[in-house]
C-alpha positions in Angstrom: 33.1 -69.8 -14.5 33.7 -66.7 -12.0 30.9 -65.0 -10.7 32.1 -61.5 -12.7 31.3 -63.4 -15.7 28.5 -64.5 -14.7 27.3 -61.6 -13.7 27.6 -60.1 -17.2 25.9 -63.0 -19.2 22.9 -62.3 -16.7 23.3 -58.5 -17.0 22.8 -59.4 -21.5 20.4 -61.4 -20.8 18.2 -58.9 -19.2 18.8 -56.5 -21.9 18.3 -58.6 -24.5 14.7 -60.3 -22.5 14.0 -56.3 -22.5 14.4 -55.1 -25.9 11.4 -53.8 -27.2 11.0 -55.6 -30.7 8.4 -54.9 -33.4 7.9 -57.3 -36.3 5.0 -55.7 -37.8 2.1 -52.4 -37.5 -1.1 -52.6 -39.5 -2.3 -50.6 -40.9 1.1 -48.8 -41.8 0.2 -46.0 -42.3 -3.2 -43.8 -42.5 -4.4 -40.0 -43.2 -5.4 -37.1 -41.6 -8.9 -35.5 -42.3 -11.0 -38.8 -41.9 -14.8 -38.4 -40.7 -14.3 -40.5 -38.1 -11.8 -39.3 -36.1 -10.6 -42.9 -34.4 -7.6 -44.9 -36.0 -6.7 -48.3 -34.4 -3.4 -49.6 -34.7 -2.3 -53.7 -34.5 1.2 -53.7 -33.1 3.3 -56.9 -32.6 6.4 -58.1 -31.6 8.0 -60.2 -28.7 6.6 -59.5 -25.4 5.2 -56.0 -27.0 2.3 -55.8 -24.2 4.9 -55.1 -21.4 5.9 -51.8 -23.1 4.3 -47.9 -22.0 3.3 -46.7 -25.4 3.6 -42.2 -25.6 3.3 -40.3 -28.5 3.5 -36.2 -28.9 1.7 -35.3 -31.9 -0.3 -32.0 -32.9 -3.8 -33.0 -32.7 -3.2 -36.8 -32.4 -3.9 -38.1 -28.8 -3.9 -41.9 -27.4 -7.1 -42.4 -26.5 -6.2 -46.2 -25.3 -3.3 -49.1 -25.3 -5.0 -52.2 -25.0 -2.9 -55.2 -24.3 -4.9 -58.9 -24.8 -4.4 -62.6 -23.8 -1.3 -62.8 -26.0 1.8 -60.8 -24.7 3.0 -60.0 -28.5 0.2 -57.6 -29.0 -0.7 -54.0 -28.4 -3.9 -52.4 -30.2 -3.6 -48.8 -29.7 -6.5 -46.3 -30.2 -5.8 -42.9 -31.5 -7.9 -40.0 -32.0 -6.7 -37.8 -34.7 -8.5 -34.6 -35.0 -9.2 -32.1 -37.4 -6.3 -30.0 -36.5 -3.8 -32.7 -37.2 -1.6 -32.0 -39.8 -0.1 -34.6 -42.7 3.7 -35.4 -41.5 5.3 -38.0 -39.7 4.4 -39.0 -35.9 6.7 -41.0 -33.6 5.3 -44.0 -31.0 7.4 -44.5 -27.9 7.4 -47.6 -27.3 9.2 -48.0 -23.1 9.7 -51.1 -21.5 12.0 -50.3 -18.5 15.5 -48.6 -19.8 14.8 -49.7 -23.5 13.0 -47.4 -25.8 11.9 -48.0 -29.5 10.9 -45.3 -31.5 7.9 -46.3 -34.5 7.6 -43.3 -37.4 4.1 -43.5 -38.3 3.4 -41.3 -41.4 0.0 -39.4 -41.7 -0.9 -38.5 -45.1 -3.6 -36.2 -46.8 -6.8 -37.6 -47.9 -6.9 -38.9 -51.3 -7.9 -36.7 -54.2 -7.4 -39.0 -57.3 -10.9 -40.3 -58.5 -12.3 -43.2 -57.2 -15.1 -44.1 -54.7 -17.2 -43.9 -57.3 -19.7 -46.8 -56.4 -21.6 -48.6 -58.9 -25.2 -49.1 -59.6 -27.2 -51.8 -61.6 -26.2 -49.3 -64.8 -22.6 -50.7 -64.2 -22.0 -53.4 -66.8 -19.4 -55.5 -64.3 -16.5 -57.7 -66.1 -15.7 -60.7 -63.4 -12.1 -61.7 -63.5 -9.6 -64.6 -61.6 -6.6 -62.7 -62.0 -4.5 -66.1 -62.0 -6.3 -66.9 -64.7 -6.7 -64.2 -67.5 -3.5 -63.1 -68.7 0.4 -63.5 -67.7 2.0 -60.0 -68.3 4.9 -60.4 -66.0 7.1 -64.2 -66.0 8.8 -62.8 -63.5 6.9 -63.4 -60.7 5.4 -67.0 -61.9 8.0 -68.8 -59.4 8.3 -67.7 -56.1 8.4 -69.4 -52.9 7.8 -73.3 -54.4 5.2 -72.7 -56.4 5.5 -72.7 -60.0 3.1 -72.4 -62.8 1.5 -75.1 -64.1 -1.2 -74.4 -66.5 -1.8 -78.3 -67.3 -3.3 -78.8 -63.8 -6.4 -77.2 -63.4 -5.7 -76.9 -59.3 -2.1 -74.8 -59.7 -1.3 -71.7 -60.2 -1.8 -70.3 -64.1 0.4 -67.2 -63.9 -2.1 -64.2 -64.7 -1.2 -61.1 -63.0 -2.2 -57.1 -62.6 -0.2 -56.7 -65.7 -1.8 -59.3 -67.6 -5.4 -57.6 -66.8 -3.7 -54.3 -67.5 -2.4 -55.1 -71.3 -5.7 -55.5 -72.0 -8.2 -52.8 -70.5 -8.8 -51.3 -74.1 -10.2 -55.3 -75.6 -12.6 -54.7 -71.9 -13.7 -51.7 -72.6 -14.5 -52.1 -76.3 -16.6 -55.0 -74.7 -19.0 -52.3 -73.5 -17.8 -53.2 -69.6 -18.1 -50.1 -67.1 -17.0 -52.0 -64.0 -13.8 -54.4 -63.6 -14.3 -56.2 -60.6 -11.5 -58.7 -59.9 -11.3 -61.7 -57.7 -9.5 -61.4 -54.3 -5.9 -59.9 -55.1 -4.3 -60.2 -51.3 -1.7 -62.4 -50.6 -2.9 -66.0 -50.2 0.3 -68.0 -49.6 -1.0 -71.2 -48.8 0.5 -74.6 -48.6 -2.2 -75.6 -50.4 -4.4 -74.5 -53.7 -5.4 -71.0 -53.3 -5.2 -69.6 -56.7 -9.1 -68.2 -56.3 -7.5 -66.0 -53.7 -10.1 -66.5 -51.4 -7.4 -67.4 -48.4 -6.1 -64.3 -47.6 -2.5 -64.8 -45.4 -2.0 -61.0 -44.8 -5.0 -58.3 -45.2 -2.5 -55.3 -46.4 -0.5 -56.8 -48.6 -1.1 -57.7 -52.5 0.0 -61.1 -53.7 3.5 -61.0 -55.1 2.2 -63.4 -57.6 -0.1 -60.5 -59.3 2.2 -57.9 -58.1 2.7 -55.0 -55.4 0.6 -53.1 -53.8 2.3 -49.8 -56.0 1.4 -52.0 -59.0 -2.3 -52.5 -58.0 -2.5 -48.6 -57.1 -1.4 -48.4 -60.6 -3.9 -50.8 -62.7 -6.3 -48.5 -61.1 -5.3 -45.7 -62.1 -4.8 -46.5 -65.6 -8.4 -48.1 -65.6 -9.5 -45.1 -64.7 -7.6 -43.2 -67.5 -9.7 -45.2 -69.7 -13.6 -44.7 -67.5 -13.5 -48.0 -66.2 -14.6 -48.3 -62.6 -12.9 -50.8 -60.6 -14.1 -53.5 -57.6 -12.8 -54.9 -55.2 -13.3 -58.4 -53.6 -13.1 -58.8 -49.5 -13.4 -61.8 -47.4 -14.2 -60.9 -43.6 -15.9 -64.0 -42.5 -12.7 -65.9 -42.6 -8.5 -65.9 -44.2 -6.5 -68.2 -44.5 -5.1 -70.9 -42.4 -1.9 -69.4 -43.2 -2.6 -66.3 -42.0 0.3 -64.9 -40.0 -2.0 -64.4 -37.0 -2.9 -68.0 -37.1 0.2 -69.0 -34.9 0.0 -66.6 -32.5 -3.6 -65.5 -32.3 -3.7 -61.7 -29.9 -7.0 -64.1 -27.9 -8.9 -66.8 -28.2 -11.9 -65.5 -29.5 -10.3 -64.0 -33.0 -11.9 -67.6 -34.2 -15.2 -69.0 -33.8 -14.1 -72.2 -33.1 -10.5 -72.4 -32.1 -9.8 -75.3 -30.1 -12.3 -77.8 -32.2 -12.9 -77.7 -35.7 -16.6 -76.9 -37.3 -17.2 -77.0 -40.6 -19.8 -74.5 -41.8 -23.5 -76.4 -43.0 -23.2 -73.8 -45.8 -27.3 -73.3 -45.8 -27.3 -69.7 -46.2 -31.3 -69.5 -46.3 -31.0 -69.9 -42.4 -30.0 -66.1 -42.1 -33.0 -65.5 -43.6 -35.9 -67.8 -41.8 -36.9 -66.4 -39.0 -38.2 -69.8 -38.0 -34.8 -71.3 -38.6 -33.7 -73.1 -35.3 -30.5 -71.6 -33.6 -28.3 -74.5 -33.6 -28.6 -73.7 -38.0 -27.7 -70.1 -37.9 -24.7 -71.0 -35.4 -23.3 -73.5 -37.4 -23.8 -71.3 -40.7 -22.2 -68.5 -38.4 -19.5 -69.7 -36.9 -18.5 -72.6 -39.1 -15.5 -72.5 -41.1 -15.9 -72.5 -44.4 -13.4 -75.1 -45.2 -10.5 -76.6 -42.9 -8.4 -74.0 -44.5 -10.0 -71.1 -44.6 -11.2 -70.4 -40.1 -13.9 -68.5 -39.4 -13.4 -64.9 -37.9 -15.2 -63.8 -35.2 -16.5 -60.6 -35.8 -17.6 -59.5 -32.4 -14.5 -59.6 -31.3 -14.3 -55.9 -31.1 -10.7 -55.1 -31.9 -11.0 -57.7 -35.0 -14.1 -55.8 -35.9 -12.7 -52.8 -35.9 -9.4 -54.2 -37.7 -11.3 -55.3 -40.6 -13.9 -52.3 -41.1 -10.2 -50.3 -41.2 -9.0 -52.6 -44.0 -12.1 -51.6 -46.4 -11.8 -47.7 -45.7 -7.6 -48.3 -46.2 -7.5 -49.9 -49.4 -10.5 -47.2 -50.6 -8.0 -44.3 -49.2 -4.8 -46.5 -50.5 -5.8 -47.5 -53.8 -8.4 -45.5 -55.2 -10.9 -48.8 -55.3 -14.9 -47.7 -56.2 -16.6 -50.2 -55.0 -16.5 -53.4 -52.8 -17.8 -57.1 -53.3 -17.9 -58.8 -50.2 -17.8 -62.6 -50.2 -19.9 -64.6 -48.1 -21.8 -62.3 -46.5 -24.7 -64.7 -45.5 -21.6 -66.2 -43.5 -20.4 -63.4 -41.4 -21.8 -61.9 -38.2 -25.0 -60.0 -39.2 -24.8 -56.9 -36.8 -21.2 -56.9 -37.7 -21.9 -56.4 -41.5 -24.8 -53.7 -40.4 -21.0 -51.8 -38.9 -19.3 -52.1 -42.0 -21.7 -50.8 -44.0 -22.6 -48.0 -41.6 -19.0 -46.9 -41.5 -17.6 -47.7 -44.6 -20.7 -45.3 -45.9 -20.3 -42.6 -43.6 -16.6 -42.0 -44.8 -17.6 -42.1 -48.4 
């Protein structure tokens, strides 16, 4: 081979080892006009922590780019003021003579109804979406995993739809409140029909449907004066979580290089006499081998979290939220959410 040759393999090979790549932004998008004024954004792709990040924006400044112990992750602070404007902002992604350019849209705040809250006057109608009605056969197979309603383990095929045909029998019932098992994607090698083993935080299940299609059973429950509620997991997701693979440091588990199983004995967040070695374990156990547990005070997975409650209030129009094991999660970390989630709304 003659060194010209050569010299242009190694010349593609540095601009291909230099491409800035981005597999995925969360949250995608968010809106102009919040209370608080700070908006963090998860960016990830190949060897994204080597890249200057710029953006020119009315009103929207980086306040930081923080690059962590894995190289294929950038968590970039903004501060979007009141004099930002809804539209479209660009993030310049530069790692030396390759450039990436990432729209990011801004949109106005909501002003379809919802927020509403609920009260112990709320009548609330607990459903398993898997497991109530199938309004859509389309989406029963996907992936491997089929319906099979003779095992009680397997998926049973219910869906957004399904729960949507029948709002009018709920309502008759006298029910105020529909509040509906988790609905995010839990695409687990395993049984997860309960939903409780979220794979990806921003996304609906395809199995229920899309996220449009959620936005939409809430609407249409709100055309009839039915509030609706939303179920959130922070303590832990799924072992299937995309994140799981490549996680941005160590300490987004609790327990990441030994597994330890929760001793479930929720009273010990309440004793005060309770020995330390019982709150840990409650703590910073994981639930099950397939469900790890988060680590809340990890502050950008904090802050990543307390962003997914106000996005799917913003997004979808949700009024209230159930959050599952709460005795389970970091306690000053739950004092945050509420404080901020409460604040905005």
């Amino acid at each position: 081979m003659n060194k010209a040759l050569l010299s242009i393999l190694f010349f593609f090979t540095i601009l291909k080892a230099g491409a800035v790549e981005i597999t995925r932004i969360e949250p995608a998008s968010w809106w102009v006009g919040m209370k608080n004024t700070e908006l963090q954004i998860l960016v990830y792709g190949s060897n994204i922590s080597k890249s200057k990040v710029t953006l020119s924006y009315p009103g929207v400044k980086i306040k930081e780019a923080v690059t962590v112990e894995s190289p294929n992750y950038i968590f970039i602070y903004l501060d979007i003021s009141a004099k930002a404007k809804p539209g479209t902002m660009n993030l310049v992604f530069t790692s030396g003579a390759e450039k990436l350019v990432q729209s990011y849209p801004l949109f106005p705040r909501a002003i379809t109804p919802g927020a509403a809250g609920f009260t112990s006057a709320d009548v609330l109608y607990l459903i398993t979406p898997d497991r109530f009605s199938n309004g859509n056969q389309a989406n029963d197979i996907l992936e491997n995993s089929t319906v099979n309603r003779k095992n009680a383990n397997s998926r049973h095929g219910g869906d957004l739809l399904g729960i949507e045909n029948h709002l009018d029998y709920i309502k008759d019932l006298g029910i105020t409140t529909v509040w509906l098992n988790p609905v995010q994607e839990n695409h687990m090698p395993g049984v997860s029909y309960h939903g409780y083993a979220i794979t990806d935080f921003y996304k609906v299940d395809r199995r229920f449907g899309t996220n449009d299609e959620y936005r939409s059973f809430i609407e249409k429950a709100h055309s009839k004066g039915l509030k609706v509620v939303m179920d959130m997991i922070f303590n832990h997701s799924g072992s299937a979580h995309w994140w799981i693979k490549d996680l941005p440091s160590k300490d987004w588990l609790s327990s990441p290089d030994v597994y330890m199983g929760s001793n479930h004995n929720r009273w010990a967040s309440l004793d005060s006499h309770a020995p330390k070695s019982e709150k840990d374990k409650l703590i910073n156990g994981s639930f099950v081998r397939t469900m790890p547990d988060l680590n809340q005070q990890n502050r950008h997975l904090g802050t990543y979290l307390i962003q997914n409650s106000i996005w799917w209030i913003e997004y979808s129009r949700i009024d209230g939220i159930r959050q599952d094991t709460h005795f389970y999660a970091d306690f000053d970390f739950m004092a945050r959410w509420c404080k901020e989630v409460e604040a905005e709304y």
